[in-house]
Structures are given as C-alpha cells and as structure tokens.
DRENTOR-92462 format. One line per 4 residues: number of its first residue (from 1); for each residue x, y, z of C-alpha. Coordinates in pm, 1 decimal, always signed. Layout:
<recs>
NUM) X:Y:Z | ...
</recs>
This chain:
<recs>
1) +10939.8:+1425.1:+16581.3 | +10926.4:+1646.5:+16265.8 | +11245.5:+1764.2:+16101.3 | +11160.5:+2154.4:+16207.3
5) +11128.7:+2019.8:+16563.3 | +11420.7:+1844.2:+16572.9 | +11583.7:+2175.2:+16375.1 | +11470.4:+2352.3:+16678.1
9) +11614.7:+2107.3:+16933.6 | +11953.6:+2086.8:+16747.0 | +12004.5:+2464.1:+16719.8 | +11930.6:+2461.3:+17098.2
13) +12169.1:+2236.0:+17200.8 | +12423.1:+2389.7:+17021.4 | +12342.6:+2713.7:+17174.4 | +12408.7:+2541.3:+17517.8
17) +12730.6:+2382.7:+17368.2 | +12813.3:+2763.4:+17280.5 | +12757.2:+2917.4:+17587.1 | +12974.9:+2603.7:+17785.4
21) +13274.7:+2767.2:+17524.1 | +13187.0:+3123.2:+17652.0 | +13271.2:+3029.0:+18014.2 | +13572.2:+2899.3:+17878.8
25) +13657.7:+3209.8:+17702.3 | +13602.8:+3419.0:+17986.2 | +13844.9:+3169.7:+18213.1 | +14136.5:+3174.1:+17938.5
29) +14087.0:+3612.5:+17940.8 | +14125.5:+3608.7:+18291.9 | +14380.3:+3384.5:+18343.4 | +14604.3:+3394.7:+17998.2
33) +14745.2:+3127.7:+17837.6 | +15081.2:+2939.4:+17907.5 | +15305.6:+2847.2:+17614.7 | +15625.0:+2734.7:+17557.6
37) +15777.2:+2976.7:+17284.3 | +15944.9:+2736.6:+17065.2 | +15611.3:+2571.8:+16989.8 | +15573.6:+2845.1:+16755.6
41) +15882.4:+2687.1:+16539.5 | +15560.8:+2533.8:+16358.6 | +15401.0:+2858.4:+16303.8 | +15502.1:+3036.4:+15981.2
45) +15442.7:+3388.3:+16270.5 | +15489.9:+3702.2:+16124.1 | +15501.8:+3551.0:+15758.3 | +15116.8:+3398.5:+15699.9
49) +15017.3:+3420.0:+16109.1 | +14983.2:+3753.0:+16213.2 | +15188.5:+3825.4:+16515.7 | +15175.0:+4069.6:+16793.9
53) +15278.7:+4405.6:+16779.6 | +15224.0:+4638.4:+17047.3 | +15089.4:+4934.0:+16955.0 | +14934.6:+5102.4:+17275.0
57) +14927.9:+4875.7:+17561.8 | +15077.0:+4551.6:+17633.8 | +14796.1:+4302.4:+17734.7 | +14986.7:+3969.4:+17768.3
61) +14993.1:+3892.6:+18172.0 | +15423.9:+3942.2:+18168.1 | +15688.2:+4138.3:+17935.9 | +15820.7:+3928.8:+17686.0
65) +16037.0:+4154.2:+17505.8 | +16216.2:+3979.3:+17209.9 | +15976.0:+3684.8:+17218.1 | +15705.1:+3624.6:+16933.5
69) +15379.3:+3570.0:+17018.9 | +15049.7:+3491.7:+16778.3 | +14744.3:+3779.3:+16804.2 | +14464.3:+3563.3:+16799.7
73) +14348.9:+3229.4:+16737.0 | +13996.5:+3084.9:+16658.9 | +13764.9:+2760.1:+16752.3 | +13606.0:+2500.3:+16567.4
77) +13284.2:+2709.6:+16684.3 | +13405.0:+3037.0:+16506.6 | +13473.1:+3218.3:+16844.4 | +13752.7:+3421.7:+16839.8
81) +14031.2:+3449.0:+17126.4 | +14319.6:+3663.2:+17191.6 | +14616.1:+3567.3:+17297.4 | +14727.5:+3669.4:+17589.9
85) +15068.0:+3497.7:+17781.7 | +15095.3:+3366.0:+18144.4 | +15312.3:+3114.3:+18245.4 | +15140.7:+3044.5:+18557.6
89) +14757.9:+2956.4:+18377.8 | +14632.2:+2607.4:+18398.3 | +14488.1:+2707.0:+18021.7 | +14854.7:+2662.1:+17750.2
93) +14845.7:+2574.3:+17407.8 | +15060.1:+2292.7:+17243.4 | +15190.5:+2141.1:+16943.1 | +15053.0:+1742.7:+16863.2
97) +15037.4:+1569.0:+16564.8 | +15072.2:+1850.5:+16320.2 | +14815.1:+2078.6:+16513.7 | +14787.3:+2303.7:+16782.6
101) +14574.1:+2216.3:+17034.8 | +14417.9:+2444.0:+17385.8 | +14422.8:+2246.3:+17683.5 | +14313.6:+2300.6:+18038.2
105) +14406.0:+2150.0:+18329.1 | +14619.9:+1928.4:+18085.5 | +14291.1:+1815.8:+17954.3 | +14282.7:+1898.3:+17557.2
109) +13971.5:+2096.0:+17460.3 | +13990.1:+2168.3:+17109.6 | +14234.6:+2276.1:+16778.2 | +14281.9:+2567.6:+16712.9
113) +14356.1:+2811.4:+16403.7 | +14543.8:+3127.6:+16429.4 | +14465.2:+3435.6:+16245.1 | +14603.2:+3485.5:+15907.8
117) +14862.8:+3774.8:+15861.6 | +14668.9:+4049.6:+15675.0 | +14811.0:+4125.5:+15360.3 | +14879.4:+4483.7:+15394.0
121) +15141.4:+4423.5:+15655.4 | +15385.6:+4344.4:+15397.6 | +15374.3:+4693.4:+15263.0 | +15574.0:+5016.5:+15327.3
125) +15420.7:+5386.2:+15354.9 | +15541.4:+5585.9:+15096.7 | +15775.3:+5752.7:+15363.1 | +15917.5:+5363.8:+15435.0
129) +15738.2:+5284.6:+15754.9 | +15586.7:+4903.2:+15823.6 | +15217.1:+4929.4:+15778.1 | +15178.3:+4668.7:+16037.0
133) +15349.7:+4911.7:+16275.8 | +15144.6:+5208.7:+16194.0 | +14795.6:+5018.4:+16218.4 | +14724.2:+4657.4:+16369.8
137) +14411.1:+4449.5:+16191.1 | +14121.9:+4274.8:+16399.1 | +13967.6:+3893.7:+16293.9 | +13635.9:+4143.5:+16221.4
141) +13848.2:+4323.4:+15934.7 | +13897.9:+4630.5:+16197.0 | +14179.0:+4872.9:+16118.0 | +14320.4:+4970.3:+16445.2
145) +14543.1:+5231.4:+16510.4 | +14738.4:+5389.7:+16826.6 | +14858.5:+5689.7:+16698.2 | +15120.1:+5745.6:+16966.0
149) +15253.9:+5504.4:+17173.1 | +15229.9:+5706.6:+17493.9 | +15069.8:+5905.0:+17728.5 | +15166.9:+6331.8:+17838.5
153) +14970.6:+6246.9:+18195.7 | +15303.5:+6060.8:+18291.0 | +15529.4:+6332.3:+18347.2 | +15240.0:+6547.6:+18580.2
157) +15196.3:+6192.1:+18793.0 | +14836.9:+6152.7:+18658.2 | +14806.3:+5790.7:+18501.2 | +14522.0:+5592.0:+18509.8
161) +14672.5:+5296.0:+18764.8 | +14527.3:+5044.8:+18515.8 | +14722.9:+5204.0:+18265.6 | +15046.9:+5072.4:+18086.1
165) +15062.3:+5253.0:+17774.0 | +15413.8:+5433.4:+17859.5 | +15594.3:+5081.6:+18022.3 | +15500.8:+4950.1:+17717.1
169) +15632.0:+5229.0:+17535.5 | +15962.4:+5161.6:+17732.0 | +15974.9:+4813.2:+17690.0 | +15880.3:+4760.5:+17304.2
173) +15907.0:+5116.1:+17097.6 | +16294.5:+5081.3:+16996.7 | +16278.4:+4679.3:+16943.3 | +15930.6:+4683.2:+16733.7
177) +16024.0:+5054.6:+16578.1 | +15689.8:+5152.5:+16720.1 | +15707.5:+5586.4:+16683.4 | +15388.0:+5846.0:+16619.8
181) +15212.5:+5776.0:+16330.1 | +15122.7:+6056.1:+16036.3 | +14821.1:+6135.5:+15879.3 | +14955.2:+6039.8:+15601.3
185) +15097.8:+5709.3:+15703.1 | +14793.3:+5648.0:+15851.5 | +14596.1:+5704.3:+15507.4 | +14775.9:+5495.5:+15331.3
189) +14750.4:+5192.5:+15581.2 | +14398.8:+5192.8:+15591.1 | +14365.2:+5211.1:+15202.2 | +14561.7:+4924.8:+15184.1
193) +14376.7:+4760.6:+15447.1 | +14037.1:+4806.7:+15313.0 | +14125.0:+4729.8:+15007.7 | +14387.2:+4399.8:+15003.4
197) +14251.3:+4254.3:+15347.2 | +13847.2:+4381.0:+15341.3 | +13899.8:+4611.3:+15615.7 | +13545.3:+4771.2:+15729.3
201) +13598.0:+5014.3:+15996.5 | +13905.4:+5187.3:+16127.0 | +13968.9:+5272.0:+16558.2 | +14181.2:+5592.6:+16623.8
205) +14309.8:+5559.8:+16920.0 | +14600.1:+5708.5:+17144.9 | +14736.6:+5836.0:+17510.6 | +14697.7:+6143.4:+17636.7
209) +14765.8:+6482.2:+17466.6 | +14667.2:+6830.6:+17484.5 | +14310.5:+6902.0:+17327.9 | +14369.0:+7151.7:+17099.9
213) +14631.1:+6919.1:+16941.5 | +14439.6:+6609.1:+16936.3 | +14105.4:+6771.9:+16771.7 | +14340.9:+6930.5:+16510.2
217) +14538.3:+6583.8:+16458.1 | +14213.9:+6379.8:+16427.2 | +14093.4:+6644.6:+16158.2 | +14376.9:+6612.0:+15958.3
221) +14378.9:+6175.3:+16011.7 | +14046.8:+6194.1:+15822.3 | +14123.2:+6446.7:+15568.3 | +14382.4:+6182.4:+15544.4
225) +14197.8:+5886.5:+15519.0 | +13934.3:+6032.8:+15304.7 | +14199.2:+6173.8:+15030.4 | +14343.4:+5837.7:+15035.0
229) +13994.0:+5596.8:+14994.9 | +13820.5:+5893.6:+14790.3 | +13529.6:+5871.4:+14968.6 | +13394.9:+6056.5:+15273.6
233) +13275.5:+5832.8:+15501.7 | +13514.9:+5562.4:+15599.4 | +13341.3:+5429.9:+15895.5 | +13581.2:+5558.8:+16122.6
237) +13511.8:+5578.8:+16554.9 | +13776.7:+5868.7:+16725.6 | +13825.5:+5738.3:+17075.3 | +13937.5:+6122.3:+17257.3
241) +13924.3:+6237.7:+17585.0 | +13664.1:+6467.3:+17750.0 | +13700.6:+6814.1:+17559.2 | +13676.7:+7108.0:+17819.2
245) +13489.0:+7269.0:+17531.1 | +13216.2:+6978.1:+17466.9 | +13126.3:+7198.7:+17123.3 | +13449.9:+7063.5:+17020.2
249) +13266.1:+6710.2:+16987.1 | +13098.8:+6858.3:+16687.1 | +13423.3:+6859.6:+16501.4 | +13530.1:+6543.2:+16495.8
253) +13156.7:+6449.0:+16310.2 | +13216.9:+6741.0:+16088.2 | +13537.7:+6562.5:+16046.5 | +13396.0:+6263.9:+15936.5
257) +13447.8:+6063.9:+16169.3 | +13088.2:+5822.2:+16222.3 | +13125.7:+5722.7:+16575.4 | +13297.8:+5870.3:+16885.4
261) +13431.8:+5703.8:+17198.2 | +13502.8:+5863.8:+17558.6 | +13616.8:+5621.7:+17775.8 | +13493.6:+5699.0:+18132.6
265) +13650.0:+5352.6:+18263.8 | +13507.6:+5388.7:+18648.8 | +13187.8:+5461.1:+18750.4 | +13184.9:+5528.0:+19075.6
269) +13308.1:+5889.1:+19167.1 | +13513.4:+5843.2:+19464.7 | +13672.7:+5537.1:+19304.9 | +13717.2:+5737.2:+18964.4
273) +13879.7:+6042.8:+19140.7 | +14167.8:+5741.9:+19280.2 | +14195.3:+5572.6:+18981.7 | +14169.4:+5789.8:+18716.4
277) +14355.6:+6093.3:+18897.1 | +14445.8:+6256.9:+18530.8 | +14080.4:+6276.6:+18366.7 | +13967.5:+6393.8:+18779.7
281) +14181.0:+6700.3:+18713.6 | +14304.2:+6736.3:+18359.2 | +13967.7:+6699.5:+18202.0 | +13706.0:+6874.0:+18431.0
285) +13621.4:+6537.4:+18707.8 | +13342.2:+6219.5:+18652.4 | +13092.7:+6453.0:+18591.5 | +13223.3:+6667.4:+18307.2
289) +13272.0:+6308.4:+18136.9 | +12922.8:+6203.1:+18164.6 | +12826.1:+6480.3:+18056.9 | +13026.9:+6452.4:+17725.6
293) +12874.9:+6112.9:+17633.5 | +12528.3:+6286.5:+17681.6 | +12655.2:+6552.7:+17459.1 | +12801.3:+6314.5:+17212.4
297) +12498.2:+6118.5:+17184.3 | +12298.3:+6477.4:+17014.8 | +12606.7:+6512.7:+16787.0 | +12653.6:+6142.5:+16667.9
301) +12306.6:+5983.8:+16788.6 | +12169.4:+5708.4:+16961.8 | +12417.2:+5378.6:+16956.7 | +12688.3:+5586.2:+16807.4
305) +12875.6:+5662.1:+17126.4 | +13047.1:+5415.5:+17337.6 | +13275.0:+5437.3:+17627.3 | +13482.7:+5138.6:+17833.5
309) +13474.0:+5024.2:+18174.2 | +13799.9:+4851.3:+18330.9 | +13507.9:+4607.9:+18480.2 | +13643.2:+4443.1:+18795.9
313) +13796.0:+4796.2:+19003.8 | +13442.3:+4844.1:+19116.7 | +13190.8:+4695.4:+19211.8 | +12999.9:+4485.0:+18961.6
317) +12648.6:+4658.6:+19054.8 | +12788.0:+5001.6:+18995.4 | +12949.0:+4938.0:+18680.8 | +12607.2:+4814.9:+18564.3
321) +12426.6:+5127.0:+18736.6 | +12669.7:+5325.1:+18530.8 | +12612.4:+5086.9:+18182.8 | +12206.7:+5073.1:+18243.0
325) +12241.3:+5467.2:+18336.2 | +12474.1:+5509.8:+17976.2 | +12250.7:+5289.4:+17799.2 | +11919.5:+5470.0:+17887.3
329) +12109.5:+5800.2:+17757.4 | +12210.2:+5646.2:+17420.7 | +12569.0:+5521.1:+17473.6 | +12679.6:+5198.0:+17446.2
333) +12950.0:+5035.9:+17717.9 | +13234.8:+4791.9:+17682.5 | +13274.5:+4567.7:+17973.5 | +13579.7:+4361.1:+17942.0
337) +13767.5:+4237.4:+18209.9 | +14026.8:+4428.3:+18321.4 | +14365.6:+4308.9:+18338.9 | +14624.1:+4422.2:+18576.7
341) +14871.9:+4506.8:+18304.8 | +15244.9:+4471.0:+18348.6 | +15370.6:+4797.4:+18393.7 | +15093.6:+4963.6:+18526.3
345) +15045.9:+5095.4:+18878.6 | +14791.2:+4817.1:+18945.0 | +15036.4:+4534.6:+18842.1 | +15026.8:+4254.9:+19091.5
349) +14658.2:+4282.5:+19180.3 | +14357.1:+4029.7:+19064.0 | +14120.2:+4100.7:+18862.2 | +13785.8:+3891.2:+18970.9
353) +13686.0:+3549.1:+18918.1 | +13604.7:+3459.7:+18520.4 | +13241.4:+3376.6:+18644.1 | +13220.9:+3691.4:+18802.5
357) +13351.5:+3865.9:+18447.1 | +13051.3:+3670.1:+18258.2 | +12805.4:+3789.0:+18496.2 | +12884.5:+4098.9:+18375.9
361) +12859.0:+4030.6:+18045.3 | +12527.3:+3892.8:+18009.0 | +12364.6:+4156.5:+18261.9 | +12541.1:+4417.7:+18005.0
365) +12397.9:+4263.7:+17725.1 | +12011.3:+4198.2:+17883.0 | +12078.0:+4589.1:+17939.4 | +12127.2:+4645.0:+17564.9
369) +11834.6:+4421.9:+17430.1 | +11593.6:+4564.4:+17701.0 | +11710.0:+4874.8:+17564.8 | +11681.6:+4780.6:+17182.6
373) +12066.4:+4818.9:+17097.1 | +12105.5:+4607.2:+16810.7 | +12460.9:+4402.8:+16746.5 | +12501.1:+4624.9:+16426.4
377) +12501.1:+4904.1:+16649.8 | +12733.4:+4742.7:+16899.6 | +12968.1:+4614.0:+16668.5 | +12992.1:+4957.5:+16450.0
381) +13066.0:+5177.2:+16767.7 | +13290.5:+4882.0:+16918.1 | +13451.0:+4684.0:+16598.0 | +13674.3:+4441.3:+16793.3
385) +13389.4:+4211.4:+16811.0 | +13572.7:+3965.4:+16997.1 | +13468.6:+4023.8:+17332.7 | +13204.8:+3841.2:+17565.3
389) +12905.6:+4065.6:+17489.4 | +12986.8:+4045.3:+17099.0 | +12987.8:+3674.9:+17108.9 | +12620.1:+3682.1:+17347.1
393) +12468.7:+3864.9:+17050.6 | +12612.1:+3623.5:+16802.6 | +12500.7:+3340.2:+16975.1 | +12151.1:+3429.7:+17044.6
397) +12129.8:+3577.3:+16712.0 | +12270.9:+3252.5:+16539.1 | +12523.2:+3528.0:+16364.3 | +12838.5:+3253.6:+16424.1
401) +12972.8:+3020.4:+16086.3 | +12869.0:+2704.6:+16253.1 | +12494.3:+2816.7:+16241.5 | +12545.1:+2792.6:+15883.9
405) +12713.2:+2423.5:+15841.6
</recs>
C-alpha cells in the first residue's frame, strides 16, 4: 500500500473516530455534566481558567448560585465543550492523578483541558467595571456581550417559555455585579480583547427593549467600538429583534455592524404564536419575522444573516422546512438543542434524545453545503463555533489541530 493510500485510510479513520466524539458531544449537551464542586480545588478557576459568568441566560441544567463552575473545556481531538451542570447525568468529570478526566457511565473517556482565562478579564473600564462582567470571551476568540441582563416582555406576560434571561437576572445580577453595560464600557472591553487575547469578532446581544431605543443604543455601541479600535469595521454581528420599520435594518449596516441576527426560534406558526407570545404581538407575528431575514439578507447579503432555532419544541421536519426554506433565501440557521432552562416557563420538560439533536445537525449542515454556505460564512455570522454543525464542517473539512499532528 503506498504512503498516500495509507494517508488516505488514516485520515479516514480518524474522521470516523471524530464523528464517534460528536455523538458524544451531543449526549453530554443534552444531558449536562455531573460534578462534585470541590474538584475544582485543583483548578486555579477564575485566576488562569476562565470561569462562568452569566451574562444573559443561565444554561447549566440547575441554579447554582454561589458555586464556581469552569466555561468550557476541550479534547485531545480539539473539540470544544461547554460546560453545562446536572447532577443527575451519567456524563461527570473528575479529578485522578493530577488530571481531570470525562467519564460516562463511570467509564473514563478522555482528559480534558479547560479554557484559559482571557487576559482582558483582569482589567477595569475606565469607569471601574470588571471587563469580564461587561463582555464574556469564546475558545474561537469571540467577544460576547449581553448588554442587559433582562428582558421588558416580562412585565406585559410575553416571554418566550424557553426563555430565562430575567430568573437569571434574579438569581445572579447582585452576586456576579452583572448591571447594563455602556457603550463605552463596552468599547473598551473589546479593545482589550482584540488586542491582549486575539479577539476576532464581537456578538451584541440582549433581552427585549423598545426599538427605537435599541437601534439608537446599537449605533452608539459601534461608534463606540470603532472610536476605541480606530478602525471601522470590527467584525461585529447585532443580534435585534424584528423592527416594525424593516428600513430600520439598514442602520445597523450603516452602523457598522457586518452581520445581523433575528432570531425567529420556532418555525411553525401555530407553535410560534404559543411559544413565542411576545414577538406574536410585540413585533408584528411569524410572518413579519421572516420577512425581516429576507429583508436583511438585501441589506447585509447572502450568508450574512443568521437566526436560531430552540430545535427540539417542534418538530424536527419543520425546523428543517424552516432552515432549508432560510437557507434557500440567504440566511443561515443555528440549530442547537434546546435546553429547558431553569427558570424558564418550560423548566421541567425534555428536550429530545441526543441522537435525535445530531440528526438535526447533519441534515442542517447537508442543507448548507447543498446550498454552498461555506464554514467561513457560518462561523462569521455565528462565531461561537462550538456547536454540532461547526464541528461537521471542521471535520469534513479537516479544519481541527489534530489534522495537523
């Protein structure tokens, strides 16, 4: 056998190994990870580890109020995880012989390495506030800020049931000192983030809030931003809601800003009016929304649009209808699995099987290459590139560290 054959055959079964550690990623998103706390006596967390801080939504499977927990953590493979607590999973994480290991079903699988602790969270704005509390920093050097910490559609009865945004609020903003963030604060974090810790793209994010106030906010965030890196375009995505006035879509690319997100999260409309009661009637119904991706798409272009799905409301066929539908149009779809928050009107309830989640995945993703979506384009309109479909691309595409060994 020549050496390019056997080349061949080697980067094919490691391919296979690959997508084996995908099913496991999808099993430890679904089900969390159990840990017992005091493990982390080993982990120098919040010092070089970076530790959680919850910004927008609380994503562990319980409230742990008080208790430290690590962000992320990474394979041999180069496959990033997130962390995500549940003391009832049959996936934990433990401390032997000097490393950490993942196990599952008691059965160890590999070590593991935790992210580093950016650099820039040391820092203070100029007005005192902890960077790390004003924007939080991805494994794929993504500067990721909630600018508020809560959502208006609370007091009218309107959240999303999926939503947890204001019980996290209630549970974490006074012991993390998590408050609305500045234009200015935010200027300065992602200066320092760019340039101490490599940062490459920064994710506005935030709850709900009147329109006229967000467009004029996220205006003055990149004026912000732009002052701060002297440059104009900092690769920035504004993640907004539906504008009543889809002309105001134009601003935020006047703005700067290079891609937009509108996050539709159900597809089907019955379904969408039930879950999503605020966009139904605060933001013109499923309709209106679709309609502002379409617009988007002739403001920003093809691949620079996105929006989210909470996959696993619906049915799996008509969250693909609505990705292949999306796709077709120009606008890319994340897919994740949703997870019935703690906190959120939904808590309680199962999200489906992890096979049924990676079905998903790789229909989304044979969507997006039968479409000709590249993963630049994915990754740039959807940074945090640590989600199934990211790591299909990267596998297929041999774009993962261990290609290179």
């Amino acid at each position: 056998m020549s050496n390019k054959i056997q080349d061949i055959q080697t980067i094919k079964d490691l391919k296979q190994q690959l997508y084996k550690e995908i099913e496991l990623k999808s099993r430890v998103i679904v089900h969390g990870i159990k840990v017992n706390p005091a493990i982390f006596q080993h982990l120098e967390l919040g010092t070089k580890v970076q530790e959680q801080i919850h910004g927008l939504f609380e994503m562990d499977h319980k409230e742990h109020a008080g208790v430290a927990f690590p962000c992320s953590f990474t394979s041999p493979s180069g496959i990033n995880y997130n962390f995500a607590w549940d003391p009832e999973s049959d996936i934990s994480i433990d401390y032997v012989d000097d490393q950490f290991l993942l196990y599952e079903h008691g059965e160890a699988r590999f070590p593991i390495t935790f992210t580093e602790r950016p650099k820039y969270y040391n820092l203070r704005t100029s007005d005192n506030v902890e960077m790390s509390h004003v924007a939080s920093f991805n494994p794929t050097k993504t500067v990721g800020v909630a600018y508020s910490n809560e959502c208006s559609l609370k007091d009218k009865g309107l959240d999303c049931l999926f939503c947890n945004a204001n019980a996290t609020k209630d549970t974490y903003a006074e012991i993390e000192n998590i408050k609305w963030k500045n234009p200015k604060q935010i200027g300065e974090t992602v200066k320092a983030a760019y340039e101490l810790d490599g940062g490459l793209h920064v994710n506005i994010t935030g709850g709900f809030i009147p329109e006229r106030r967000e467009v004029d906010y996220y205006i003055d965030v990149a004026e912000a931003i732009q002052e701060e890196l002297g440059k104009e375009d900092f690769n920035g995505t504004a993640v907004i809601g539906a504008p009543s006035d889809l002309s105001v879509i134009d601003k935020y690319k006047e703005a700067g800003y290079r891609t937009i997100a509108i996050q539709i999260e159900i597809w089907d409309k019955n379904i969408f009016k039930s879950i999503c009661p605020g966009k139904e009637k605060e933001c013109g119904g499923w309709q209106h929304w679709v309609d502002a991706l379409e617009y988007a798409v002739k403001v920003f272009g093809v691949g620079k649009v996105r929006t989210g799905f909470v996959a696993g409301i619906e049915p799996k066929e008509k969250t693909l209808e609505g990705v292949e539908y999306l796709a077709k149009k120009g606008v890319l779809s994340l897919t994740n699995a949703w997870c019935p928050n703690p906190g959120s009107k939904l808590e309680g309830h199962r999200t489906p099987t992890p096979e049924w989640h990676l079905d998903l995945a790789k229909k989304t993703y044979a969507i997006f290459k039968q479409v000709g979506f590249t993963y630049e384009q994915y990754f740039d309109v959807s940074p945090s590139a640590d989600f199934l479909v990211h790591d299909l691309y990267r596998i297929d595409e041999e774009r993962l560290p261990i290609f290179q060994e």
